[in-house]
TIZAPA-624854 format. One record per residue (C-alpha): residue in three letters; x, y, z; residue number from 1. Coordinates in Angstrom, 3 decimals, m for minus. Last residue first. Layout:
N
[ALA, [X, Y, Z], NUM],
...
This chain:
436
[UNK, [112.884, 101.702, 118.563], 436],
[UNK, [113.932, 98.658, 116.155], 435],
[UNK, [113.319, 100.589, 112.629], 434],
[UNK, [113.439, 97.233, 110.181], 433],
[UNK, [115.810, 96.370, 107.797], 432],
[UNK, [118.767, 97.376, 110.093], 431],
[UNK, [121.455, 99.892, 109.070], 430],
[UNK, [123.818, 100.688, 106.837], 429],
[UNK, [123.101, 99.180, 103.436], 428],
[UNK, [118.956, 100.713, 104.113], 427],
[UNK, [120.841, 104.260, 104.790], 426],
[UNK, [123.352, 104.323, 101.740], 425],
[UNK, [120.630, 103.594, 99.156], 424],
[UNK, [118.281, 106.027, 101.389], 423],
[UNK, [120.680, 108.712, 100.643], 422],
[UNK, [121.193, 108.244, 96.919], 421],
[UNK, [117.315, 108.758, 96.981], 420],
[UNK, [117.669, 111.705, 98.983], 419],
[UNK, [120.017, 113.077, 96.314], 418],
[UNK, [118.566, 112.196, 93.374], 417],
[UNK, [115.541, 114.107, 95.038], 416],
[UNK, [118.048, 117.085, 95.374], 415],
[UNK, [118.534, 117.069, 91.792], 414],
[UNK, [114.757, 116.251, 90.759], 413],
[UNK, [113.371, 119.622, 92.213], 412],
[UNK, [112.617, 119.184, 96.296], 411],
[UNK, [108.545, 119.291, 97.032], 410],
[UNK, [107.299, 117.930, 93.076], 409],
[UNK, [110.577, 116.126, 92.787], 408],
[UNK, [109.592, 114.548, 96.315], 407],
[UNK, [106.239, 113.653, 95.229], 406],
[UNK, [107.727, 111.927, 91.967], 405],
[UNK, [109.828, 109.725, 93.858], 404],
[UNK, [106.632, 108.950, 96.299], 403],
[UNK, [105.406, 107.524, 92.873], 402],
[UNK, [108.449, 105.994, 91.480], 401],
[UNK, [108.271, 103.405, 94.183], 400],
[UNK, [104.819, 101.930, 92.612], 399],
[UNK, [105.561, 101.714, 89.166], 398],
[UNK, [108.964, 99.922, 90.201], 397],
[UNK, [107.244, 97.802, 91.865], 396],
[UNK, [104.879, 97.034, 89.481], 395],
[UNK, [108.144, 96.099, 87.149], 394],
[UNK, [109.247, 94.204, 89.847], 393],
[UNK, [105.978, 91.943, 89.800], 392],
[UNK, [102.600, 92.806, 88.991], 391],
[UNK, [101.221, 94.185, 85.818], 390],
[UNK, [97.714, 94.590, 84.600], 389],
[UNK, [97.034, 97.260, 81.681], 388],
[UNK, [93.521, 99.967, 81.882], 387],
[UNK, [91.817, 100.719, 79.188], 386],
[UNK, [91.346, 104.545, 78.068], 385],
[UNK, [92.855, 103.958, 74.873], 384],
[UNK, [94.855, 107.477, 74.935], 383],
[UNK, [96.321, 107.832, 78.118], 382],
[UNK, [95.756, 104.154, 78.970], 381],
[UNK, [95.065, 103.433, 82.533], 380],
[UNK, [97.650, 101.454, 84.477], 379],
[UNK, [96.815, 98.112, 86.763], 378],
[UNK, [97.728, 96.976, 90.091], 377],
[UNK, [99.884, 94.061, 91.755], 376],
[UNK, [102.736, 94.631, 93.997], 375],
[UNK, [105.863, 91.646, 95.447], 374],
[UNK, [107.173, 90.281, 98.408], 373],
[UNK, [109.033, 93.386, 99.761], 372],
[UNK, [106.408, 94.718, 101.150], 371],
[UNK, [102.644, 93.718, 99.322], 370],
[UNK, [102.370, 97.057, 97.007], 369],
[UNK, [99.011, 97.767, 95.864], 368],
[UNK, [99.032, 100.051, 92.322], 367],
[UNK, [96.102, 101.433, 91.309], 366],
[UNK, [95.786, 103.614, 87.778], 365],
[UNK, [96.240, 106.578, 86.506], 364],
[UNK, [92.737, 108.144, 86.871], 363],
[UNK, [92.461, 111.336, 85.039], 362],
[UNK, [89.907, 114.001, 87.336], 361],
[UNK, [88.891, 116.922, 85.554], 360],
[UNK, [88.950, 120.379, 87.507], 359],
[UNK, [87.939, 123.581, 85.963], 358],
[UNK, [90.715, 126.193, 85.780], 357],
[UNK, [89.592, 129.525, 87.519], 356],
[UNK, [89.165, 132.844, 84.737], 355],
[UNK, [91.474, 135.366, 84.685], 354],
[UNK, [91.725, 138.790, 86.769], 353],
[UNK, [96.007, 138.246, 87.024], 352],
[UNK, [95.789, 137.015, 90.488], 351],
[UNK, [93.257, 134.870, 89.918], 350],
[UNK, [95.073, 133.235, 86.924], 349],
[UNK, [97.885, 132.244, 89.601], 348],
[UNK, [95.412, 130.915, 91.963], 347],
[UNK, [93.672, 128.625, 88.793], 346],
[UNK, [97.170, 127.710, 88.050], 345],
[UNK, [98.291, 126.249, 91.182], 344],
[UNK, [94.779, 124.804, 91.887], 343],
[UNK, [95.099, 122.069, 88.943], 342],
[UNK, [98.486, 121.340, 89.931], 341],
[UNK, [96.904, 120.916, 93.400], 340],
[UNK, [93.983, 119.072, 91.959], 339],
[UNK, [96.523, 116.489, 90.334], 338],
[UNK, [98.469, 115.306, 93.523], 337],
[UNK, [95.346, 115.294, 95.699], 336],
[UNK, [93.455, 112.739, 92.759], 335],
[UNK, [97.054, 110.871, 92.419], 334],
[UNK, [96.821, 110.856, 96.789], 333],
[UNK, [93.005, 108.801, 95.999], 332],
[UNK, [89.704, 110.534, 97.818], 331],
[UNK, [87.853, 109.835, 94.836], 330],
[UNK, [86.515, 112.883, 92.737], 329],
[UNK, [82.458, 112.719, 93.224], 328],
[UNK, [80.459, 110.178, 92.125], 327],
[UNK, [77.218, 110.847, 90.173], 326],
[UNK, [79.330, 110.827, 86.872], 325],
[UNK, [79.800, 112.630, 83.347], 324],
[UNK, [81.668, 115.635, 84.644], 323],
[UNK, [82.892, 114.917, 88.173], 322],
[UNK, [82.271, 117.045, 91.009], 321],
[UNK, [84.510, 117.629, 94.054], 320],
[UNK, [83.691, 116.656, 97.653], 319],
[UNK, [86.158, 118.139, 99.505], 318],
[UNK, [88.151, 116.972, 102.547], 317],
[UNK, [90.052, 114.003, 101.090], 316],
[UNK, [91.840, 116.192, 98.645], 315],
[UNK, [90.145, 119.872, 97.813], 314],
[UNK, [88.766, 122.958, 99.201], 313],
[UNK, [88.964, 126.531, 98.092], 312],
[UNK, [87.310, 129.748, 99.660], 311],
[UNK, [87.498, 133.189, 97.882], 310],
[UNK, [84.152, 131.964, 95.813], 309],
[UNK, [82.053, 131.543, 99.115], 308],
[UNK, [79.084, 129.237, 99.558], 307],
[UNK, [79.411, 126.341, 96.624], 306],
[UNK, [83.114, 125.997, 98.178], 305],
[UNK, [85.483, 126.837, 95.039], 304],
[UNK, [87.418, 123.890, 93.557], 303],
[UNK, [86.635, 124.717, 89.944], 302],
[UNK, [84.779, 122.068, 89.468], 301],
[UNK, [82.331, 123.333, 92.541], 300],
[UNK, [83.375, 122.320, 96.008], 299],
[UNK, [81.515, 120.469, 98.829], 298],
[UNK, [83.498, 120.463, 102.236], 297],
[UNK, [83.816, 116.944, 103.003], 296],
[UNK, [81.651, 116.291, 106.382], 295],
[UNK, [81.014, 112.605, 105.117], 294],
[UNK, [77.614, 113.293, 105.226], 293],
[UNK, [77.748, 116.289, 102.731], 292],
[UNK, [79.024, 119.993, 104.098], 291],
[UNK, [78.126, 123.475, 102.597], 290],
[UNK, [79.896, 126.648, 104.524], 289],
[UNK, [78.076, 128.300, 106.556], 288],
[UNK, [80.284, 129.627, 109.039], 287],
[UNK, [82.657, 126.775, 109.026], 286],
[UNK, [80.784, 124.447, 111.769], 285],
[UNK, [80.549, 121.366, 109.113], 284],
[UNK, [84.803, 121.140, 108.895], 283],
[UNK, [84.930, 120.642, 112.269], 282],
[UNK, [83.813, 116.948, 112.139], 281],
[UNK, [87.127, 116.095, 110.393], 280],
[UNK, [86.351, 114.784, 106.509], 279],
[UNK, [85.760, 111.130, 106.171], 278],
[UNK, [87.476, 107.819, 105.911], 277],
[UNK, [86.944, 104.264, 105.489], 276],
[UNK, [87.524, 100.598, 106.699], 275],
[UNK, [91.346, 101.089, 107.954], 274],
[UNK, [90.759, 100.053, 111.674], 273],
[UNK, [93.723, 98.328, 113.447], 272],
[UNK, [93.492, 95.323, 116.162], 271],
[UNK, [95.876, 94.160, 118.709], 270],
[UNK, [95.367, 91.504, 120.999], 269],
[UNK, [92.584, 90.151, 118.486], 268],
[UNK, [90.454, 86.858, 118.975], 267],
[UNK, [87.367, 86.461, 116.649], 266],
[UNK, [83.749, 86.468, 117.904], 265],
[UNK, [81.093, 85.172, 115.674], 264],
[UNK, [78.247, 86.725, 116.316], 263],
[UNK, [76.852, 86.952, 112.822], 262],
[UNK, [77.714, 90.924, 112.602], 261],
[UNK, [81.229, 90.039, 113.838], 260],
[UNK, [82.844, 90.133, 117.071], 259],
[UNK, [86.406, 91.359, 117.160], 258],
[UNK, [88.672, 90.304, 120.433], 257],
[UNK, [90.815, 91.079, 123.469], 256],
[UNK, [89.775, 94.736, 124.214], 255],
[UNK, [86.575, 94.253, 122.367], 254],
[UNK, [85.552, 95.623, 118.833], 253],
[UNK, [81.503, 95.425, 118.105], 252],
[UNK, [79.787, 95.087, 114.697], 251],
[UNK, [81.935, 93.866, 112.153], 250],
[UNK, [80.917, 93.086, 108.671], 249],
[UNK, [82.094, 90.031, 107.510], 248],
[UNK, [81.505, 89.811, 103.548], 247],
[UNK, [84.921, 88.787, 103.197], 246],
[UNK, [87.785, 86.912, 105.767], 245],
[UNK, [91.174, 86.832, 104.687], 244],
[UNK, [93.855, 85.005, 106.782], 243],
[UNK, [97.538, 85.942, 106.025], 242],
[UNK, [99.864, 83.352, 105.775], 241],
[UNK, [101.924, 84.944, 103.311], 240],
[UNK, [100.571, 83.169, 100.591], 239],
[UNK, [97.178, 84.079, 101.585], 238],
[UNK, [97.746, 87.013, 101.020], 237],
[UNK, [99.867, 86.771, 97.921], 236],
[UNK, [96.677, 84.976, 96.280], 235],
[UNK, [93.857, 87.687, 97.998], 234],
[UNK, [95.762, 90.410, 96.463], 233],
[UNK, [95.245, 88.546, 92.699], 232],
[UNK, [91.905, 88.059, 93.607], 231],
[UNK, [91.347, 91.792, 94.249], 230],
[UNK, [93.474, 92.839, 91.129], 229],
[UNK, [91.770, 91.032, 89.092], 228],
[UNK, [88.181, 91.985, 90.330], 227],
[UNK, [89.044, 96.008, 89.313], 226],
[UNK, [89.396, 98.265, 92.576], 225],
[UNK, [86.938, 99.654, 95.027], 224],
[UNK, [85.950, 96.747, 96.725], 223],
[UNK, [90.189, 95.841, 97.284], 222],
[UNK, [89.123, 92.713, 99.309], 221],
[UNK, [86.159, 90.851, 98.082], 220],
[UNK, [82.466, 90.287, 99.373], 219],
[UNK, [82.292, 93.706, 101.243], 218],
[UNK, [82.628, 93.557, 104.997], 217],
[UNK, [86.767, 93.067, 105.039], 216],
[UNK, [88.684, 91.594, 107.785], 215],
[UNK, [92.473, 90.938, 107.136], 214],
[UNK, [93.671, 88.568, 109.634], 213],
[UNK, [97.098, 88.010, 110.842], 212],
[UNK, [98.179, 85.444, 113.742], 211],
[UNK, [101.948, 85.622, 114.288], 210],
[UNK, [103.148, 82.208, 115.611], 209],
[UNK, [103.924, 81.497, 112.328], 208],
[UNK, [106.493, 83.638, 112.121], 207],
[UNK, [108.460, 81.879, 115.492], 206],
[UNK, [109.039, 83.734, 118.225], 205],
[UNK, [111.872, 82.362, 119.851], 204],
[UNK, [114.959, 84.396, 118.110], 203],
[UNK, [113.738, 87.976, 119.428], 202],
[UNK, [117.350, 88.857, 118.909], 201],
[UNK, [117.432, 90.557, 115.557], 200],
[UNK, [117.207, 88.118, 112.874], 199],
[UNK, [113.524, 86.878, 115.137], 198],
[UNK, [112.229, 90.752, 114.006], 197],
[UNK, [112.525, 89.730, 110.087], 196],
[UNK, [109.609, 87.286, 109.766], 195],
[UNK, [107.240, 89.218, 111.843], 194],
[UNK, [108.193, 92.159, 110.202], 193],
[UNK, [107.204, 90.962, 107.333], 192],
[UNK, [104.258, 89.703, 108.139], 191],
[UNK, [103.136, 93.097, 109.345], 190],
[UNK, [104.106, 94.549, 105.914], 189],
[UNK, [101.775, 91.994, 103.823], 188],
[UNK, [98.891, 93.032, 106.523], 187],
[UNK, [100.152, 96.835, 106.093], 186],
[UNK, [99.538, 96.995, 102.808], 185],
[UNK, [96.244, 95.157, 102.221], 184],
[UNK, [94.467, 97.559, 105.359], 183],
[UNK, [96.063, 100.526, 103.582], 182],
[UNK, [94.991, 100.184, 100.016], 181],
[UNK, [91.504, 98.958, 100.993], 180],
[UNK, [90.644, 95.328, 103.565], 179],
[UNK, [88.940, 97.343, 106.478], 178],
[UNK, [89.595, 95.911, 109.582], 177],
[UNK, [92.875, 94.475, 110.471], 176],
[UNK, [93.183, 92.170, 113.225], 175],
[UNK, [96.513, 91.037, 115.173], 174],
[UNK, [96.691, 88.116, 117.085], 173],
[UNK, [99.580, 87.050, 119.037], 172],
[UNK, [100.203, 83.474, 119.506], 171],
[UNK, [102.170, 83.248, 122.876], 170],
[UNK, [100.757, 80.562, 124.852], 169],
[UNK, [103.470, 79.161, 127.737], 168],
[UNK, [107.457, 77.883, 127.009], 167],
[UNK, [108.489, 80.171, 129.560], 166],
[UNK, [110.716, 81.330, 126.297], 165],
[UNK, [108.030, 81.752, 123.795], 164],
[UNK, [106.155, 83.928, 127.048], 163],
[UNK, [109.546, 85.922, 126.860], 162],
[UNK, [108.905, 86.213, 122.523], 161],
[UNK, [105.305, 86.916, 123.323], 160],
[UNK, [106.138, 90.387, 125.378], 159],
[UNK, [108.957, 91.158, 123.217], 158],
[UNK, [106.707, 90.969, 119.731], 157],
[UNK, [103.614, 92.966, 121.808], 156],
[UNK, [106.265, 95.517, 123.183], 155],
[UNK, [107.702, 96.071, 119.317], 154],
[UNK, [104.074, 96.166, 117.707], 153],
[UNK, [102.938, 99.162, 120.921], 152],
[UNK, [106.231, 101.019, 119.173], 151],
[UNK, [105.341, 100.661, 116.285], 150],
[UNK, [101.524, 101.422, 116.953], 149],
[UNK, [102.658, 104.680, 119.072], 148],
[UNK, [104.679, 105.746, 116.279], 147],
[UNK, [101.796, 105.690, 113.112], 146],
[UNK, [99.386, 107.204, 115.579], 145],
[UNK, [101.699, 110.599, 116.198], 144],
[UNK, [102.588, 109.916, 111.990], 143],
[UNK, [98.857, 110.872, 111.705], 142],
[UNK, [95.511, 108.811, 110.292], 141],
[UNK, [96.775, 105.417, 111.515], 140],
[UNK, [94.347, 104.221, 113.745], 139],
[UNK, [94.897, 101.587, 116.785], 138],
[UNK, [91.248, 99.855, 117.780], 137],
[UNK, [89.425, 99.368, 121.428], 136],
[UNK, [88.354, 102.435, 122.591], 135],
[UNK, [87.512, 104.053, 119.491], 134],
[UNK, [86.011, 101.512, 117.825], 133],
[UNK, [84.322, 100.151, 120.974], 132],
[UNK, [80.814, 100.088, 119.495], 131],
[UNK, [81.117, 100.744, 115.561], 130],
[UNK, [79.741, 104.631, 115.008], 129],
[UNK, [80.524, 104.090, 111.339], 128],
[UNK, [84.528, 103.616, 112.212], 127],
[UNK, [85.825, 106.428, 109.751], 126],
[UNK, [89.147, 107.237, 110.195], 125],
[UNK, [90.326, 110.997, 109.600], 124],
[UNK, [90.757, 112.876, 106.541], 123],
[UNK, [92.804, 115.673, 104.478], 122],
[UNK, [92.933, 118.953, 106.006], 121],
[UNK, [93.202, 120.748, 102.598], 120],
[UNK, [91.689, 123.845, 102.704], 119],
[UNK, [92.511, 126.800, 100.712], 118],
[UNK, [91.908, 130.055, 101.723], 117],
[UNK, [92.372, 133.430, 99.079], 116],
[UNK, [92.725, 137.387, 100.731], 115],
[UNK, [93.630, 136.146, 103.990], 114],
[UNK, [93.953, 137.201, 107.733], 113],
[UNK, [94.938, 134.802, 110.743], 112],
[UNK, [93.189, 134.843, 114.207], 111],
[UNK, [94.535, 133.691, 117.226], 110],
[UNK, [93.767, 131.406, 120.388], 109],
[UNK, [96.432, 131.650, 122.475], 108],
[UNK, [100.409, 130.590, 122.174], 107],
[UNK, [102.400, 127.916, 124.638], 106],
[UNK, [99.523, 127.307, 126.574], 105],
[UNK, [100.743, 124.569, 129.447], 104],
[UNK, [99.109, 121.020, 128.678], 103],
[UNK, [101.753, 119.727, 129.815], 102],
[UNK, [103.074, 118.319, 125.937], 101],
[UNK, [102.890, 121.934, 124.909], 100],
[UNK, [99.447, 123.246, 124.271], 99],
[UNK, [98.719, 125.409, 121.120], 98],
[UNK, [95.594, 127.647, 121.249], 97],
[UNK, [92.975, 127.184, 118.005], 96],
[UNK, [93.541, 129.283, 114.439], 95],
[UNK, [90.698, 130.789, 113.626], 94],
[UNK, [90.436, 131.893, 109.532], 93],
[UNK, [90.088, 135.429, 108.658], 92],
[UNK, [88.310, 137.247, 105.776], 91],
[UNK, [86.219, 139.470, 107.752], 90],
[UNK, [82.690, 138.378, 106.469], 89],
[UNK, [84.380, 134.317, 106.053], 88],
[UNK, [85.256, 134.245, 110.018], 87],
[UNK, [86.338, 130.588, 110.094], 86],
[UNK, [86.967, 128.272, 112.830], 85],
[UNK, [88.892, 125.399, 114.486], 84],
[UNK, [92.234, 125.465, 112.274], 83],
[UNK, [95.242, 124.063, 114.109], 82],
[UNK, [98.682, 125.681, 114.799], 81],
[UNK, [101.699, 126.072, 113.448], 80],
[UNK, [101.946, 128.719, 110.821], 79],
[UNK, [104.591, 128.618, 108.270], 78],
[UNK, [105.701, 131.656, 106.061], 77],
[UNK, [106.110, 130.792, 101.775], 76],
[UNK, [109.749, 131.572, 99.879], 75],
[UNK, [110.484, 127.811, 98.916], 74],
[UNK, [113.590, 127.287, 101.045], 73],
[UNK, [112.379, 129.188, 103.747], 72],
[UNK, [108.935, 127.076, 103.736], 71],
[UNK, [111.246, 123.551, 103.180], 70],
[UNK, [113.280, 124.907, 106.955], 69],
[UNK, [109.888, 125.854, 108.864], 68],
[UNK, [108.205, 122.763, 107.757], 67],
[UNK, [110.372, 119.879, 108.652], 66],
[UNK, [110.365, 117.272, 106.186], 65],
[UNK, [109.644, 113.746, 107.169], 64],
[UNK, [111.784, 110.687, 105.487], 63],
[UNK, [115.043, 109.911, 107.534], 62],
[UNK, [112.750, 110.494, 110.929], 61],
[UNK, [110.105, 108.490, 109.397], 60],
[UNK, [112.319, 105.147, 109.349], 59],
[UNK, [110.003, 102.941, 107.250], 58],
[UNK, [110.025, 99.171, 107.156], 57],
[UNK, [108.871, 99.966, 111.302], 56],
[UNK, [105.650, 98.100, 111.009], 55],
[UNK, [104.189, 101.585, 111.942], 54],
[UNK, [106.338, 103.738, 109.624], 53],
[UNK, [105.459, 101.584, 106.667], 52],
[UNK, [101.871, 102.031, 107.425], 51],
[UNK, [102.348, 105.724, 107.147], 50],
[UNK, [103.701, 105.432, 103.512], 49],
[UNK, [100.792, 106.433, 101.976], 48],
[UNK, [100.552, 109.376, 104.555], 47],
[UNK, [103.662, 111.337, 103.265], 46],
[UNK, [105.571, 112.724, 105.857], 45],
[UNK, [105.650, 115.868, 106.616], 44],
[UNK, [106.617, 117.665, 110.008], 43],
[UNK, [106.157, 120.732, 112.646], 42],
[UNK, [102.429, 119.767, 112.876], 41],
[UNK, [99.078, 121.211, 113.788], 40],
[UNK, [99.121, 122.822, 109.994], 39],
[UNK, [99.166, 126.611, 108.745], 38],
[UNK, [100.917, 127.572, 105.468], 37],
[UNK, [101.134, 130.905, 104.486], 36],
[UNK, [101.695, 132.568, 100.799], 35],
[UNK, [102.008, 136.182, 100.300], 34],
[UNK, [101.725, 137.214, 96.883], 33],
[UNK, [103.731, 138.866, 93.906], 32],
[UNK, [106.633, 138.769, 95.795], 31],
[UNK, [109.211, 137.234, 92.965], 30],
[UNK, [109.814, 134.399, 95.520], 29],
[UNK, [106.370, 134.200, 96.732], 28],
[UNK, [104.781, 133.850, 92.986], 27],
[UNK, [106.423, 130.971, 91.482], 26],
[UNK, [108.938, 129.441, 94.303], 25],
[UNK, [106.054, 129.923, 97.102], 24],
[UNK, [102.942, 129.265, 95.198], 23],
[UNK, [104.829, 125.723, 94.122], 22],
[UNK, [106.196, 124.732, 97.146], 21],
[UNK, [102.200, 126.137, 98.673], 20],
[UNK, [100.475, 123.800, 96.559], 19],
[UNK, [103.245, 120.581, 96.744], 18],
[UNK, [102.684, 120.831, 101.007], 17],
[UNK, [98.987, 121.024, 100.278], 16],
[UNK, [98.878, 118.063, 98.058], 15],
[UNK, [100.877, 115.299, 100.108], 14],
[UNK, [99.712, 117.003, 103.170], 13],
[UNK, [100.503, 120.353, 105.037], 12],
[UNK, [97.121, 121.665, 105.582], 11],
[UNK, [95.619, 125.220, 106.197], 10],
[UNK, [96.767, 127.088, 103.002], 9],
[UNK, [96.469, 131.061, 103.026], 8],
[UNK, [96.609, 133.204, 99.940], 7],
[UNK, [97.101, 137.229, 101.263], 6],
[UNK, [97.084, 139.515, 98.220], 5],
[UNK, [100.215, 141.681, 99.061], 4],
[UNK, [100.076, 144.821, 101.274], 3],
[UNK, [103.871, 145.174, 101.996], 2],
[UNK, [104.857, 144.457, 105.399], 1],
């Protein structure tokens, strides 16, 4: 193999997958560099849209690309495998053994050369060391967690619709904890479901018997977002019937039920944490490399770890600097999205002996999309630097034009017009909500 300059990516996310696309079709193709991709999956799908998959508004199957065809398509290799360790003196990153579904080894532990790393593993759930977290709560960090909850939603909605029919109790409660993006989301597409499930057979559950609280610790819902658009989220959720329930921290989970730091104990067949992120634990044993608590790799502006100048970080993983602030870069897909364009050019400079491009964070705006009821959210001003608030179908269409932009940035805007003529035919063919 010819002796290129070796640029390895571990992490096929929104902004990895759009790093190594673009590495691939500008220097790969013309073989200028090797690029690699390593992840523990064989599939993308974008993680915004993992609560979608779980309610079952989202088909995943229609929307995941495989990563062996999209890396011969855009001139990079694939890797599969996991990263667990990091050899920085020799330049090679650990890749764990893979296990088939038996636990059988299927490939041994193995090590993986590169000139340039860049890590972005993205983030797990943070549950702050809450007593019977992980026990007790469904987490939707992977499209692996994303499937099981859909498919333990469908049992729970055929288990209550027989009791329905025995004519005994069959409220189901459902809890959400942590009331951000993903917590709002999937409450409004919960409720949905529970409104659209009884069109297809399970005809004596009623909506209402559908119990949905949003728990949130702060004093409003949406913390990190402007008041308006929190009290304007708190308006369509109660609309739908969902309870909200603020400044309630939580301080054990139960099998059958949330207790809160007051002692009041709620009742929850089925609850979901969404109350934070942080980096995966591994992350601090990288041979020296600087972690902060959240175990995000910490990064200069240029997206360099502070330890070792041929290592990158960025996305939820790294903690990245911004100029004029104490706060790092929020862990937001727009901020992945931009520090991968960001990346792209500082990798190609690299190769060429020029300087890295510093990073500078431009927030776009928040957009929180309730279903098919209606989304809320504001845009920054390019040039004012105030944000606008819209809401309504023209929100919407805000808000559905961003995964339409990460598929342009993945596929080129023919074969995204495509896909999208695809899903038009897909939703008029088949049910509104995945069934299996």
């Amino acid at each position: 193999m010819e002796n290129l300059h070796h640029i390895v990516v571990v992490g096929g996310g929104a902004g990895g997958l759009e790093l190594v696309t673009r590495l691939g079709n500008k220097l790969g193709k013309k073989r200028k560099a090797r690029i690699t991709l390593v992840d523990a999956g064989l599939t993308h799908v974008w993680k915004p849209l993992l609560h979608e998959v779980a309610s079952g508004s989202l088909d995943a199957s229609a929307n995941e690309i495989n990563y062996r065809a999209h890396a011969r398509k855009h001139h990079y290799e694939f890797q599969l495998g996991r990263m667990s360790g990091l050899d920085r003196q020799n330049k090679q990153v650990v890749i764990a053994p893979f296990h088939d579904i038996d636990g059988t080894e299927v490939v041994p532990e193995r090590q993986i050369p590169y000139d340039t790393l860049v890590i972005a593993v993205g983030s797990t759930a943070n549950d702050f060391g809450t007593p019977g977290a992980q026990d007790h709560c469904l987490f939707l960090d992977s499209l692996k967690q994303a499937r099981r909850f859909h498919n333990l939603l469908l049992n729970a909605f055929l288990r209550k619709n027989h009791e329905a029919f025995q004519g005994s109790e069959h409220t189901l409660s459902i809890s959400i904890i942590g009331a951000g993006a993903t917590g709002v989301e999937l409450a409004a597409e919960l409720r949905l479901a529970s409104r659209e499930l009884p069109v297809y057979g399970m005809n004596h559950l009623q909506p209402s018997d559908v119990s949905i609280t949003v728990i949130e610790a702060a004093d409003r819902i949406l913390p990190a977002l402007p008041g308006r658009i929190s009290a304007a989220a708190t308006r369509e959720l109660e609309h739908q019937r969902v309870m909200v329930l603020t400044g309630q921290p939580v301080s054990e989970v139960r099998s059958d039920s949330v207790v809160m730091k007051d002692g009041t104990e709620l009742p929850s067949e089925m609850t979901i944490w969404a109350a934070g992120i942080k980096a995966p634990g591994f992350l601090a044993e990288l041979d020296g490399l600087e972690v902060n608590r959240s175990n995000q790799l910490v990064v200069e502006q240029t997206l360099q770890t502070t330890q070792d100048v041929d290592v990158f970080a960025f996305g939820d993983c790294a903690a990245c600097p911004q100029p004029d602030s104490e706060r790092p870069v929020p862990p937001r897909a727009q901020a992945a999205h931009q520090q991968a364009d960001t990346l792209f050019r500082t990798l190609c400079n690299r190769l060429e002996g020029e300087e890295a491009v510093p990073f500078v964070y431009n927030d776009h705006g928040s957009l929180i999309n309730f279903s098919r009821y209606t989304t809320v959210g504001n845009l920054m001003g390019n040039l004012s630097g105030r944000s606008m608030y819209i809401e309504g179908k023209v929100a919407r269409m805000f808000y559905l034009s961003l995964y339409r932009m990460h598929q342009v940035a993945l596929h080129g805007p023919v074969r995204t017009g495509v896909i999208w003529l695809m899903d038009r035919i897909s939703r008029a063919m088949h049910p509104r909500l995945k069934l299996h």
